[in-house]
C-alpha positions as CSV (number, residue, x, y, z in Angstrom):
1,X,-8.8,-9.4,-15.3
2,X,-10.6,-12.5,-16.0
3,X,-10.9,-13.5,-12.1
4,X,-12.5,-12.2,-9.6
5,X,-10.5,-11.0,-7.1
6,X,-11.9,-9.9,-3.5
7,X,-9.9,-7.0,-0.8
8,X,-9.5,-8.3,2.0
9,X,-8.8,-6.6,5.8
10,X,-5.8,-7.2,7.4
11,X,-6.3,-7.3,11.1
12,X,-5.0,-10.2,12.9
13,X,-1.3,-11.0,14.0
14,X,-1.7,-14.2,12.0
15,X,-3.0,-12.0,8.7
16,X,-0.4,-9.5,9.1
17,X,2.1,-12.6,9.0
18,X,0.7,-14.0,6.0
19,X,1.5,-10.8,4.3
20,X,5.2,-11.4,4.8
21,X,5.9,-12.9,1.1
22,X,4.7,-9.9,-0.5
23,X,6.2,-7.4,1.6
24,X,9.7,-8.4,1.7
25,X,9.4,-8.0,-2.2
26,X,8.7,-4.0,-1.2
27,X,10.7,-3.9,2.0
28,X,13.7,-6.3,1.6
29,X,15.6,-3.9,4.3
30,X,13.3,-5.3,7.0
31,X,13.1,-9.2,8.4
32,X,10.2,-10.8,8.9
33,X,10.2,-10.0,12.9
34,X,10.7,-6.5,12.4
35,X,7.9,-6.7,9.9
36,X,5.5,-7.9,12.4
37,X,6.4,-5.8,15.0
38,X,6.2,-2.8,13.0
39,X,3.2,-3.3,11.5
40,X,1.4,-4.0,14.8
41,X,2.5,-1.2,16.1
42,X,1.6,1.2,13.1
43,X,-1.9,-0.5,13.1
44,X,-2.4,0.2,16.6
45,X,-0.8,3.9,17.6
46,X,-0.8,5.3,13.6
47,X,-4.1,4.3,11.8
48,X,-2.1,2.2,9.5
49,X,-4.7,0.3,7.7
50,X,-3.7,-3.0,5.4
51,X,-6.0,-4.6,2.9
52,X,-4.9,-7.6,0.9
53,X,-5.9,-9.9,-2.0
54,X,-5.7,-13.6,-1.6
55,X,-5.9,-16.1,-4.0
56,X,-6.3,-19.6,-2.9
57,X,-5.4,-18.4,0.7
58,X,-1.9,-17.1,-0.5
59,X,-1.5,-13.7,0.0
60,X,-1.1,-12.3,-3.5
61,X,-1.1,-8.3,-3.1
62,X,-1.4,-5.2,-0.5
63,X,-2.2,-1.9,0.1
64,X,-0.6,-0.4,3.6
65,X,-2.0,3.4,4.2
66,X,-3.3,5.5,7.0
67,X,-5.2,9.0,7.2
68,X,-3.4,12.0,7.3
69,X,-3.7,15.6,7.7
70,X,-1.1,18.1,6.5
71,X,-1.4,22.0,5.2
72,X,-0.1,20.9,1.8
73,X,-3.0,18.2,0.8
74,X,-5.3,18.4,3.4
75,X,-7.2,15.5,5.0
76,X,-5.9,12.7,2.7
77,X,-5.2,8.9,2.5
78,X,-1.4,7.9,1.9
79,X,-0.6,4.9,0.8
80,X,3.0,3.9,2.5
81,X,3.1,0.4,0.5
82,X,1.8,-1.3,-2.5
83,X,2.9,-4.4,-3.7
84,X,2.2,-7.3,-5.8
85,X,3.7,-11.1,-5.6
86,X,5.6,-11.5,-9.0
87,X,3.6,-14.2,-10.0
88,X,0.3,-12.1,-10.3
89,X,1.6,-9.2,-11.8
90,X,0.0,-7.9,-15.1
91,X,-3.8,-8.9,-13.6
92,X,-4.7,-5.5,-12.2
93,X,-4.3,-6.2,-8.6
94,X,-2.5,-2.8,-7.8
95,X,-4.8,-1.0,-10.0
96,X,-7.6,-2.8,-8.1
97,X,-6.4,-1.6,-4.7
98,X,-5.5,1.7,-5.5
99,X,-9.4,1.9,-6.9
100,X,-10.1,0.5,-3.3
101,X,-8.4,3.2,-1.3
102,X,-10.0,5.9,-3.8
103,X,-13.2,4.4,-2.7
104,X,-12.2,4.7,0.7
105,X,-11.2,8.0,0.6
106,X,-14.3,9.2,-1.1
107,X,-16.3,7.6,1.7
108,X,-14.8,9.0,4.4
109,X,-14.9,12.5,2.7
110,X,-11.0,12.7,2.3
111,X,-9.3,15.5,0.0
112,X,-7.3,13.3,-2.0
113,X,-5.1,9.8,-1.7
114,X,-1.2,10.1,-2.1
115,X,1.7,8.1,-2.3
116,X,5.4,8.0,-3.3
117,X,7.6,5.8,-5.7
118,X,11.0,5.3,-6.6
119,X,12.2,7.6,-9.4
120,X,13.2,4.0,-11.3
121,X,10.1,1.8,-10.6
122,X,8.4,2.8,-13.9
123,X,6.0,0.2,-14.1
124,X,4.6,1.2,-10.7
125,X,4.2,4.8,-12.3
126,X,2.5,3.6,-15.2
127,X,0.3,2.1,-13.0
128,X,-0.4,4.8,-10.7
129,X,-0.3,7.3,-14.1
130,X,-3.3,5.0,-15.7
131,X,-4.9,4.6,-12.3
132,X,-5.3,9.2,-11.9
133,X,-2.6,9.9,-9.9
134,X,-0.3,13.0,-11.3
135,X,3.2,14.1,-10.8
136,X,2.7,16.7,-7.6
137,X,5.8,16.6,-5.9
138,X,9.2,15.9,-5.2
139,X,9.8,13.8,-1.7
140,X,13.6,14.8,-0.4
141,X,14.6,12.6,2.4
142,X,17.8,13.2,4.5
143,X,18.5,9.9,6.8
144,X,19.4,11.1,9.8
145,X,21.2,7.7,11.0
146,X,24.6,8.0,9.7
């Protein structure tokens, strides 16, 4: 990665806006109000936490995770979303934000950081893979809303 690159909190309405490019690359399901609204609330009731890399004031990349506690991992981070703008794929952004939320966890004397991915997005594994996650389980998900 020949540029420096710095992480950024995400903690105003106006920042969590701003995030909106990126996120409907992840989340195409959701519209940019929904987004917003979501978001806010998840910061505020769910310790969801979002920390970004700009470049030239563009919001380039994200990390959206929270703190959990379950019998199966233990007091961990999860990472709900990780996403990078097209454009700056292939410069280690995710890589760099998953090292961020390691860093994080480690601080705050967490067990482990998690996350799940699509059984097709092999890039993302790669990435995740090369960054020292392993392959610990299988997330089933029955939608209720049907």
């Amino acid at each position: 990665m020949n540029k420096s690159y710095q992480i950024r909190s995400v903690k105003t309405p106006t920042e969590v806006q701003q995030c909106w490019e990126v996120v409907s690359l992840l989340r195409p399901h959701l519209n940019k109000s929904n987004w917003i609204a979501l978001a806010e609330e998840m910061m505020q009731q769910e310790q969801y936490f979002i920390d970004g890399i700009f470049d030239n004031d563009q919001f380039v990349a994200f990390a959206g995770y929270r703190y959990m506690t379950t019998l199966h991992t233990g007091n961990f981070i999860y990472i709900d979303d990780l996403c990078t703008l097209e454009s700056h794929r292939g410069k280690g952004l995710a890589s760099l934000l998953l090292e961020h939320v390691k860093s994080i966890a480690i601080a705050n004397n967490k067990d482990a950081v998690a996350l799940d991915t699509d059984f097709t997005n092999n890039g993302a594994q790669k990435v995740y893979l090369k960054s020292g996650f392993k392959l610990a389980a299988l997330h089933l998900l029955c939608d209720v809303r049907k």
